[in-house]
TORVEXPA-813042 format. One line per field, with one value per residue: x negated, y, z negated of N, C-alpha, C, CB in turn. Coordinates in nm, 2 decimals, padded with zeros to 4 digits. Each point is the difference from the previous one (the first is absolute). Last residue first. Glycine has a CB too. Layout:
N
npx = c(X:...);
npy = c(Y:...);
npz = c(Z:...);
capx = c(X:...);
capy = c(Y:...);
capz = c(Z:...);
cpx = c(X:...);
cpy = c(Y:...);
cpz = c(Z:...);
cbpx = c(X:...);
cbpy = c(Y:...);
cbpz = c(Z:...);
***
This chain:
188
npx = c(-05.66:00.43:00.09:-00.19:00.30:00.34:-00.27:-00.17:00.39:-00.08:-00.30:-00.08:-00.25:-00.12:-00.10:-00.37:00.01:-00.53:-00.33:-00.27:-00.08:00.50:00.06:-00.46:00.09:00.35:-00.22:-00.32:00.42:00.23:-00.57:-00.10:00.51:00.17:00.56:00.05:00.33:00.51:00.06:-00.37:-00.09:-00.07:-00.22:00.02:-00.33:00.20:-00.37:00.29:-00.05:00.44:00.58:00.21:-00.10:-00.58:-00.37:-00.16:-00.57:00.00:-00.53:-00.30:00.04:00.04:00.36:00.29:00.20:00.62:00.24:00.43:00.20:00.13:00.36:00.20:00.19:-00.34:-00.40:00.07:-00.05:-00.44:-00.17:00.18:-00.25:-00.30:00.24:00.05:-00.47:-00.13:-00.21:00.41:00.37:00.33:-00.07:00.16:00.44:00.35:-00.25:00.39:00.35:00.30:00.59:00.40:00.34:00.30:00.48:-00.11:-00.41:00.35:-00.04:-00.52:-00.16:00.38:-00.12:-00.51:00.08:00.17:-00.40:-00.46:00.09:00.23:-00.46:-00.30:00.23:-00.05:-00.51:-00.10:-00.30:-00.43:-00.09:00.42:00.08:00.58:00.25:00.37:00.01:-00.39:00.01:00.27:00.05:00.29:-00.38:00.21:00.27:00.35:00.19:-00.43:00.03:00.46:00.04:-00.32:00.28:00.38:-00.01:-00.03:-00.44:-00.46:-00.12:00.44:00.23:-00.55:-00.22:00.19:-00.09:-00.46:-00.16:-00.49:00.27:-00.33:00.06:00.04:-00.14:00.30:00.04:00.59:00.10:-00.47:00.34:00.56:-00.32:-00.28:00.43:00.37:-00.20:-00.38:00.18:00.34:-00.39:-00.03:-00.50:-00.07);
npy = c(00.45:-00.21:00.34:00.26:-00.24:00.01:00.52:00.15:-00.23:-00.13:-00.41:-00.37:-00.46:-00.14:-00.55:-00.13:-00.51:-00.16:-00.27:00.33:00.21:00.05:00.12:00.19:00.16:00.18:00.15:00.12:00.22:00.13:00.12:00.14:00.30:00.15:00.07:00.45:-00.08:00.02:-00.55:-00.32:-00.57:-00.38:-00.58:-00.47:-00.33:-00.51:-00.41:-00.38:-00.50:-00.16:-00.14:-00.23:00.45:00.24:-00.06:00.55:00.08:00.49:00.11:00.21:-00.20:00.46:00.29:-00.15:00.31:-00.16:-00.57:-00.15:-00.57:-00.37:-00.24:00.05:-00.38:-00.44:00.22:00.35:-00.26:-00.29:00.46:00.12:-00.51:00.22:00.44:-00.19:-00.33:00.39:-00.16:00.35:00.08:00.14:00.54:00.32:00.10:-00.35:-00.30:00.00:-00.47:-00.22:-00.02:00.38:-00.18:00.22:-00.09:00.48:00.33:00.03:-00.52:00.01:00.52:00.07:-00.46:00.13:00.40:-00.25:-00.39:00.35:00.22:-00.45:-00.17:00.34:00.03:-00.64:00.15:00.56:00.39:00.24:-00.24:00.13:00.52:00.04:00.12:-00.39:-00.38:-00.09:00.03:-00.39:00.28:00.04:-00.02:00.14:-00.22:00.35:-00.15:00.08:00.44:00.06:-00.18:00.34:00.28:-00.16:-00.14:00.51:00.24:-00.19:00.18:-00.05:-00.48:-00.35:00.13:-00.24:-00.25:00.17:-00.22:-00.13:-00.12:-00.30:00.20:-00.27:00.37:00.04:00.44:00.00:-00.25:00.32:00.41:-00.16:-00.20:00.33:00.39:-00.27:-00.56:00.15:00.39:-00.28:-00.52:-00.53:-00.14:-00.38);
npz = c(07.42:-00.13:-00.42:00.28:00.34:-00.44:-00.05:00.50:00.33:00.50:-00.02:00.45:-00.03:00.38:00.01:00.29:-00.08:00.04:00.25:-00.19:00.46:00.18:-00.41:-00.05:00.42:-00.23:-00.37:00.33:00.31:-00.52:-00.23:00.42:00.06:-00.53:-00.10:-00.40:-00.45:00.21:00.18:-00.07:00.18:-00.44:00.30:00.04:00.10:-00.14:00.13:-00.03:-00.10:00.43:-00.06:-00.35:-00.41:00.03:-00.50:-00.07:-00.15:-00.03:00.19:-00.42:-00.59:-00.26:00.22:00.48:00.44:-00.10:00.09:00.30:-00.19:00.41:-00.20:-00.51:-00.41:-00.10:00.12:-00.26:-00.41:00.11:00.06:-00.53:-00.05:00.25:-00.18:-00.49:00.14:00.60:00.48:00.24:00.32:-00.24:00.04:00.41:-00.13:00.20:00.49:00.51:00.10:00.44:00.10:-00.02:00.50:00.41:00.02:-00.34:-00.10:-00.43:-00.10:00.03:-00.17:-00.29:-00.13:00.16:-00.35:-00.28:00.11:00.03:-00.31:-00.19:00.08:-00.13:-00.38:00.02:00.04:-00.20:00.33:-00.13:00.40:00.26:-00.16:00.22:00.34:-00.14:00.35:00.34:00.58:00.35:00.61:00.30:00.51:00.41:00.30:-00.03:-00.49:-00.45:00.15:00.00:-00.41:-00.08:00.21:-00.22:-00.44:-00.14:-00.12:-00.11:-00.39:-00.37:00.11:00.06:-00.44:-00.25:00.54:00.15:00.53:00.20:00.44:00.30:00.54:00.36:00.46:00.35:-00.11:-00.07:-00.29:-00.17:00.10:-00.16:-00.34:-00.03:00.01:-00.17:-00.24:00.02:-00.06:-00.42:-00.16:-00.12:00.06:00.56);
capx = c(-00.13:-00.07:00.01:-00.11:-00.13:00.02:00.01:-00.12:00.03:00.00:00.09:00.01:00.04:-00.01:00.15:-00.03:00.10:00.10:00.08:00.02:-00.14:-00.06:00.14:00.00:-00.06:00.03:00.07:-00.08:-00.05:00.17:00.04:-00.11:00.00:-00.12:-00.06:-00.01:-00.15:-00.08:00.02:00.13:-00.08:00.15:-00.01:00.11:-00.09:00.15:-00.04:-00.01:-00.06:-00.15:-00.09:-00.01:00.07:00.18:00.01:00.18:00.05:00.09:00.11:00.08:-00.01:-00.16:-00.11:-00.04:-00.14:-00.10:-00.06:-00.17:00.05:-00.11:-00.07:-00.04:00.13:00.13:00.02:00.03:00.18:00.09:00.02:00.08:00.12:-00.02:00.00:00.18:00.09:00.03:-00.03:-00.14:-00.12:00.04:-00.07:-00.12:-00.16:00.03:-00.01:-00.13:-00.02:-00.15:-00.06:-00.18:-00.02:-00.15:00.03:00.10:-00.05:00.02:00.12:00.09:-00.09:00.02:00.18:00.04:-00.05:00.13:00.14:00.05:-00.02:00.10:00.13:-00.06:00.06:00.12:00.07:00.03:00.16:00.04:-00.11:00.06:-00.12:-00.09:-00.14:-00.04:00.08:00.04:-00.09:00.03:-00.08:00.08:00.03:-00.09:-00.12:-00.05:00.05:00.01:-00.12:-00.04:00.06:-00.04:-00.12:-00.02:-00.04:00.07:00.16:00.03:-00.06:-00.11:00.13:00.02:-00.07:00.08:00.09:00.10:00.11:-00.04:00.00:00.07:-00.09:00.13:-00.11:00.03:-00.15:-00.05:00.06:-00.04:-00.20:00.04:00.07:-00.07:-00.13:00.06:00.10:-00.03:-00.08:00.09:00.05:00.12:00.11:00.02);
capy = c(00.02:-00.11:-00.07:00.03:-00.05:-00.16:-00.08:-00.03:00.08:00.11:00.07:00.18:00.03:00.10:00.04:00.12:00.09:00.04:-00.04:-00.10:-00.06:-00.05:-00.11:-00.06:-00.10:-00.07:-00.08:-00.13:-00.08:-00.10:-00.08:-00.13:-00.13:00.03:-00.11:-00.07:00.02:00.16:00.12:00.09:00.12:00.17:00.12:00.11:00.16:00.10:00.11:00.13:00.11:00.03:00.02:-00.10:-00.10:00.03:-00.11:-00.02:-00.07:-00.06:-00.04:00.11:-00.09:-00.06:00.08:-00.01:-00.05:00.11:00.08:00.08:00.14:00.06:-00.03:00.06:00.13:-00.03:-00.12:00.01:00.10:-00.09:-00.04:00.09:-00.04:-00.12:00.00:00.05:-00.14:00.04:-00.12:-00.06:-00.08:-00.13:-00.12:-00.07:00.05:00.12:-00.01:00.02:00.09:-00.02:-00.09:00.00:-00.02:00.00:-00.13:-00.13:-00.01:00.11:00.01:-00.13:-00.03:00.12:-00.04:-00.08:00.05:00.09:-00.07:-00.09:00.12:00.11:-00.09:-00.02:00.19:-00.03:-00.08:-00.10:-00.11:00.04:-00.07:-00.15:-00.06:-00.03:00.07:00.16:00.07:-00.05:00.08:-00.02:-00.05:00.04:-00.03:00.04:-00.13:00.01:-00.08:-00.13:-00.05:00.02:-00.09:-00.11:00.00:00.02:-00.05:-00.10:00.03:-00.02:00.05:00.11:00.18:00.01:00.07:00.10:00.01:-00.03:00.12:-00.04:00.13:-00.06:00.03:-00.02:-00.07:-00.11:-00.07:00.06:-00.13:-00.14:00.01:00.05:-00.07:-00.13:00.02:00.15:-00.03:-00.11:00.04:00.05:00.16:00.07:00.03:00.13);
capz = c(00.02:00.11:-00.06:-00.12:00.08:00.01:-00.16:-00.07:-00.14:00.03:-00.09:00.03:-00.06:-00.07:-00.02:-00.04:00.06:-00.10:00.09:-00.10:-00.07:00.13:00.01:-00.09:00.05:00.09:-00.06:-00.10:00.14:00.08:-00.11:-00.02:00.06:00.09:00.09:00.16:-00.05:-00.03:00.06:-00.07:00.10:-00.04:-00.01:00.02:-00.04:00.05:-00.01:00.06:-00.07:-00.09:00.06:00.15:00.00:00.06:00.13:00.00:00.05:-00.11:00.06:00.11:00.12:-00.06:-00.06:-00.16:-00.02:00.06:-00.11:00.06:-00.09:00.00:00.09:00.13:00.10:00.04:00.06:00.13:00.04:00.01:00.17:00.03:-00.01:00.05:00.18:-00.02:-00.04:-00.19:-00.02:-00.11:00.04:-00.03:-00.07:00.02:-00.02:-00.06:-00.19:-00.06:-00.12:-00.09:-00.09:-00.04:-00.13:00.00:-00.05:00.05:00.14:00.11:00.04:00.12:00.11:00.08:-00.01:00.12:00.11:00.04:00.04:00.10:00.09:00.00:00.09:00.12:00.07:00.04:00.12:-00.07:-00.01:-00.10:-00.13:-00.03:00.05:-00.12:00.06:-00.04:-00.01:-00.15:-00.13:-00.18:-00.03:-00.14:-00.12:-00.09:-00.03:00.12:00.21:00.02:00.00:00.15:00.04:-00.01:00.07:00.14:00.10:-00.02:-00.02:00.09:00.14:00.05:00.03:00.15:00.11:-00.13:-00.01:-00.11:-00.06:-00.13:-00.07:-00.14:-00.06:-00.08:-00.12:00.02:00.08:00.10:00.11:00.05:00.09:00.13:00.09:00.01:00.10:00.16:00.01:00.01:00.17:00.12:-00.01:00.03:-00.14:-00.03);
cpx = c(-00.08:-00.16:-00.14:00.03:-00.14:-00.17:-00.03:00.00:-00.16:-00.01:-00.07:00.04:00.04:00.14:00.00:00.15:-00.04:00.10:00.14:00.13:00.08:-00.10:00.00:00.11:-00.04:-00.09:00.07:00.11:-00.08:-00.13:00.12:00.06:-00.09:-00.01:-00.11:-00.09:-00.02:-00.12:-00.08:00.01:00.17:-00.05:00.06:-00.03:00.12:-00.11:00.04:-00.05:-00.04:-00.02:-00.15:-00.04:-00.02:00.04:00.16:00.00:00.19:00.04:00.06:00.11:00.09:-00.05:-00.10:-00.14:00.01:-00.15:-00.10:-00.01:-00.13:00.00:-00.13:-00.10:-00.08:00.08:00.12:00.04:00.01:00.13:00.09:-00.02:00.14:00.14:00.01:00.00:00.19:00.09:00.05:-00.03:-00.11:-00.11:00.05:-00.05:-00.14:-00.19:-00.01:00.08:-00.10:00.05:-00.15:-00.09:-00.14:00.04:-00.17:-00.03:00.04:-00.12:00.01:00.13:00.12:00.00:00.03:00.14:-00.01:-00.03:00.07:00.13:00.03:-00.04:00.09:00.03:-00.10:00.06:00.14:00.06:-00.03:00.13:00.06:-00.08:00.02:-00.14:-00.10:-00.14:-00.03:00.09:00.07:-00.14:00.03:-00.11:00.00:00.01:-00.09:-00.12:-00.13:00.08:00.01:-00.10:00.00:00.07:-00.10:-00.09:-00.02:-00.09:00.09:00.14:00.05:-00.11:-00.11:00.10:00.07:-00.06:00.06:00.11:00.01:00.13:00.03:-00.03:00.08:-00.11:00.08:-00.08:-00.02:-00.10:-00.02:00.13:00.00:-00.16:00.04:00.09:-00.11:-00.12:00.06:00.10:-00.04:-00.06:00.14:00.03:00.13:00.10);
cpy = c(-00.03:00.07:-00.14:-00.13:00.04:-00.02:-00.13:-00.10:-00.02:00.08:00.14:00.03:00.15:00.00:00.15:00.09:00.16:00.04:00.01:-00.07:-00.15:-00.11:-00.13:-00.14:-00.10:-00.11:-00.14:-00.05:-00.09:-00.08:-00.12:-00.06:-00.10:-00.16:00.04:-00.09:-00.09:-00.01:00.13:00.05:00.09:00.06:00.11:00.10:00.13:00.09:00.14:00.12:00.15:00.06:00.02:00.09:-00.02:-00.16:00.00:-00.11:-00.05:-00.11:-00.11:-00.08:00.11:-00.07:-00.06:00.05:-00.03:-00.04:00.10:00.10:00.08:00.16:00.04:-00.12:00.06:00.08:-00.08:-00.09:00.01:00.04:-00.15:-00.12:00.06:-00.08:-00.16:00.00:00.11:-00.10:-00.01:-00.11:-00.04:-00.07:-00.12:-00.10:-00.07:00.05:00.13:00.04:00.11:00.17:00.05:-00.12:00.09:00.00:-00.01:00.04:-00.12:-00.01:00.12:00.07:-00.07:-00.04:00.13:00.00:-00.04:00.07:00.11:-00.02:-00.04:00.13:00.11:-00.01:-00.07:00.16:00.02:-00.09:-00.15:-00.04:00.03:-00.07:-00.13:-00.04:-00.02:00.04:00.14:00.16:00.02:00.12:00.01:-00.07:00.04:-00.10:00.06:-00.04:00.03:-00.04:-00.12:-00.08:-00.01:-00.14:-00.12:-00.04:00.03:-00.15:-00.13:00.01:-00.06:00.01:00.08:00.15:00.10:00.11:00.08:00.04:-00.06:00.09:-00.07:00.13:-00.03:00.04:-00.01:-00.09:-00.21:-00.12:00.06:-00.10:-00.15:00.04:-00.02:-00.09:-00.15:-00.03:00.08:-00.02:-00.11:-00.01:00.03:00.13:00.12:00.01);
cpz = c(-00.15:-00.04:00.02:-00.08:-00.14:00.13:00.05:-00.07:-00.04:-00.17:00.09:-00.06:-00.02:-00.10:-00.09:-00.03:-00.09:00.11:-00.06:00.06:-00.08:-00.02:00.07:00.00:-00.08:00.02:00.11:-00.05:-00.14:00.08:00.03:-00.09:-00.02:00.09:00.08:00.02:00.16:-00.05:00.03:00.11:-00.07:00.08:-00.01:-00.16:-00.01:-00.08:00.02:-00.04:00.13:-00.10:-00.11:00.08:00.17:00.02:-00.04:00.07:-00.05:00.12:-00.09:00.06:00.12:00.13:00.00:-00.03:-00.15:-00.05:00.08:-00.13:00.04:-00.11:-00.03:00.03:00.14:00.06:00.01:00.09:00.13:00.00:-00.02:00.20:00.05:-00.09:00.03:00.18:00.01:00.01:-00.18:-00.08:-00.06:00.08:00.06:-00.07:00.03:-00.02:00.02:-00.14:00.01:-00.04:-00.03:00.00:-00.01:-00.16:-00.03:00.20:00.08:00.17:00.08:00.04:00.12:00.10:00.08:00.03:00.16:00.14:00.05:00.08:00.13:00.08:00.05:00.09:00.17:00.05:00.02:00.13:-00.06:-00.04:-00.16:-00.11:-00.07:-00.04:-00.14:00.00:-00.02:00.00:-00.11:00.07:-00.17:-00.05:-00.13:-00.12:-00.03:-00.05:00.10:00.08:00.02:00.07:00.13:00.06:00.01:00.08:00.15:00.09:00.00:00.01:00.09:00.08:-00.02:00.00:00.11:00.11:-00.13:-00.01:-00.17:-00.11:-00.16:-00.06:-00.17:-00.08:-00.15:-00.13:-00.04:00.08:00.15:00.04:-00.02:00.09:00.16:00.05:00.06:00.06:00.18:00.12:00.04:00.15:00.11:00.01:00.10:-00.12);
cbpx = c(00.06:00.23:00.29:00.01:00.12:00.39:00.21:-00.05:00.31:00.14:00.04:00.01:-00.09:-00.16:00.08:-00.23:00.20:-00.14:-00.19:-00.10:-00.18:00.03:00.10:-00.10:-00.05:00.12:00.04:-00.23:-00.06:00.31:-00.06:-00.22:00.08:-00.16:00.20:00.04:-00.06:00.19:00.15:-00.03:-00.21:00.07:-00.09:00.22:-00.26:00.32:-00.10:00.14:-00.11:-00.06:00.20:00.17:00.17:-00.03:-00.26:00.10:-00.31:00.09:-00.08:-00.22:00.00:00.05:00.12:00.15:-00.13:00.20:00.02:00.03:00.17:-00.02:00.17:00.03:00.11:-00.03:-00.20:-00.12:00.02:-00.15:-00.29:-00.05:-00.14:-00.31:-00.19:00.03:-00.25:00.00:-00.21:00.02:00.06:00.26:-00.02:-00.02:00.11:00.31:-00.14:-00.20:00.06:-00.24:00.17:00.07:00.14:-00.14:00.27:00.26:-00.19:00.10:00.07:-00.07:-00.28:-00.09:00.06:-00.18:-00.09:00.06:00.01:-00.15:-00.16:00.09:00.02:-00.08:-00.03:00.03:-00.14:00.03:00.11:-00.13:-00.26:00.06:-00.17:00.20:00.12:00.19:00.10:-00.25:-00.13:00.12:-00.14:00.29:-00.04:00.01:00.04:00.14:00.31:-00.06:-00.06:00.05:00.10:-00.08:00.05:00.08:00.08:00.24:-00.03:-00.18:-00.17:00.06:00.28:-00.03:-00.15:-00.02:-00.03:-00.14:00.18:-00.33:00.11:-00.04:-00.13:00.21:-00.23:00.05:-00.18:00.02:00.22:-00.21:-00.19:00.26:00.04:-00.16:-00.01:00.14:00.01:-00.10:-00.12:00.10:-00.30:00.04:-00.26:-00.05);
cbpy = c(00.17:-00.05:00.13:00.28:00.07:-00.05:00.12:00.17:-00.05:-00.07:-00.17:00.05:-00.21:00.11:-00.29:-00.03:-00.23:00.07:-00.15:00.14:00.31:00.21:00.18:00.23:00.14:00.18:00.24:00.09:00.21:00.22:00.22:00.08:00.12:00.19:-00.11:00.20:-00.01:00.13:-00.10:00.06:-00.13:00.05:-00.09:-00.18:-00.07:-00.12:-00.15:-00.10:-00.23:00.00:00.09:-00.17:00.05:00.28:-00.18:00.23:-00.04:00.22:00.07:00.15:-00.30:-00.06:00.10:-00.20:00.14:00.21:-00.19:00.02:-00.09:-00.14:00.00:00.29:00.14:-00.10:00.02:00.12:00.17:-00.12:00.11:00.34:-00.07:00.03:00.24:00.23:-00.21:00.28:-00.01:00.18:00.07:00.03:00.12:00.18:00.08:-00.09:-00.20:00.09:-00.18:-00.22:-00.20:00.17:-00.24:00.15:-00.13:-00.02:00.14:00.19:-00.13:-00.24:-00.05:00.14:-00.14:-00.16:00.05:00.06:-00.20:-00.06:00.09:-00.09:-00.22:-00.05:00.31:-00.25:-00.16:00.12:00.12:00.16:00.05:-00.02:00.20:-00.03:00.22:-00.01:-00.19:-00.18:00.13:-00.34:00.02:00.02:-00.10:00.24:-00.17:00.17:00.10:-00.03:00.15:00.22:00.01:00.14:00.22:00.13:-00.11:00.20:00.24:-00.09:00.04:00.04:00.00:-00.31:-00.20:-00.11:-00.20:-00.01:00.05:-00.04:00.20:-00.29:00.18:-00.18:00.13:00.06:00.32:00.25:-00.09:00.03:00.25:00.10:00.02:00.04:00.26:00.25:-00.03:-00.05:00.22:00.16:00.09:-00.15:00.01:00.07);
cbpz = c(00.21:00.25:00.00:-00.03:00.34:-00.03:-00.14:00.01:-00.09:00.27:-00.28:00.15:-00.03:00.20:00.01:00.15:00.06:-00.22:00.11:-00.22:-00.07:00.09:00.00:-00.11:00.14:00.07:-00.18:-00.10:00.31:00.08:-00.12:00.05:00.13:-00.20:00.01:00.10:-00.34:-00.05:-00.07:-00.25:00.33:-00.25:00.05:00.17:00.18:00.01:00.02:00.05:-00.21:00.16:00.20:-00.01:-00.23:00.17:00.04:00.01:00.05:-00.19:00.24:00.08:-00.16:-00.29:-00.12:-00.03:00.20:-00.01:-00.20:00.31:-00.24:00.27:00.15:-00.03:-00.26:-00.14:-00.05:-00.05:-00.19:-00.09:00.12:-00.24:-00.16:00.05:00.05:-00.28:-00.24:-00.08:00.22:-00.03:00.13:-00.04:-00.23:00.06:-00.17:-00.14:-00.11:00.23:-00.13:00.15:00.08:-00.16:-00.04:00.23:00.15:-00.29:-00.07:-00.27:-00.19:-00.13:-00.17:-00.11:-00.27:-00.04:-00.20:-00.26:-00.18:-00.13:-00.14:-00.22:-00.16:-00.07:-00.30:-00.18:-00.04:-00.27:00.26:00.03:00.17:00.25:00.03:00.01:00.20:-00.13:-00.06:-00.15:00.14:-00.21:00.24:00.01:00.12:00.08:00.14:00.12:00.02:-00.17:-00.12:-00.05:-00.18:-00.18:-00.06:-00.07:-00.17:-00.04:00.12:00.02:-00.06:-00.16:-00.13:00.07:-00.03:-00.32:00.16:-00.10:00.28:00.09:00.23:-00.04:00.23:00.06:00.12:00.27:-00.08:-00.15:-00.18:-00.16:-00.10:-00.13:-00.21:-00.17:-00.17:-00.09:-00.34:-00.24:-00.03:-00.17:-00.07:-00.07:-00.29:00.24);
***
């Protein structure tokens, strides 16, 4: 999940409720305005959520030169770590969804990655419906992850094929939730 306040009041406090851990994907230039201060996020992680990188200032990464790459990365983990001590970031998602595709800039943009995470999630790409991820000393993991907006309603057959698409191929299934057209017009 991309971070939000309601994330935090409301989902958290339900899944330690029912005993379920969940990763929160935070940008950090983001946070004093939707979350006023760590707090909340730091709460999260004692009780073994996970803090996760989406890069400092939320950039489309394809329009950065390797080394702003770095530096989105790096300054962003360096937050991350020191305000959820003694947990670390270790995986990503990619600012807007990108980095699943197969473009010679995506297939070098994931070597960067690789130095700083475990794993990184990208939203369906454009041309292949699941984005395989091979995660440091484990398998290759099939990961499907889909936008769903806020303000555009979820139809249930649609959540169930996607489910059972996940299922079929032996993935994991990881929605994705905004709450801003703009950035779901973008994905289409």
């Amino acid at each position: 999940m991309t971070a939000f306040n309601g994330q935090f009041t409301v989902a958290v406090p339900l899944l330690n409720h029912y005993g379920f851990k969940a990763t929160f994907f935070v940008t950090v230039r983001n946070i004093p305005q939707q979350m006023g201060d760590w707090n909340l996020i730091q709460a999260a992680s004692r009780n073994g959520h996970e803090i996760a990188n989406h890069t400092l200032t939320h950039p489309y990464l394809h329009t950065l030169n390797d080394d702003s790459v770095r530096v989105e990365l790096a300054l962003s983990n360096q937050q991350i770590d020191e305000n959820t001590k003694p947990h670390r970031s270790v995986t990503m998602a990619y600012p807007y969804g990108d980095g699943g595709n197969e473009t010679e800039y995506e297939k070098k943009l994931r070597i960067i990655i690789r130095q700083y995470f475990i794993g990184a999630r990208a939203t369906r790409n454009r041309n292949v419906p699941y984005n395989p991820y091979q995660l440091q000393r484990m398998k290759t993991v099939t990961i499907l992850s889909t936008a769903i907006s806020l303000q555009i309603p979820l139809r249930c057959r649609t959540w169930k094929n996607t489910l059972t698409k996940t299922i079929a191929v032996g993935g994991w299934y990881v929605p994705t939730i905004s709450r801003h057209r703009e950035w779901m017009a973008h994905r289409e």
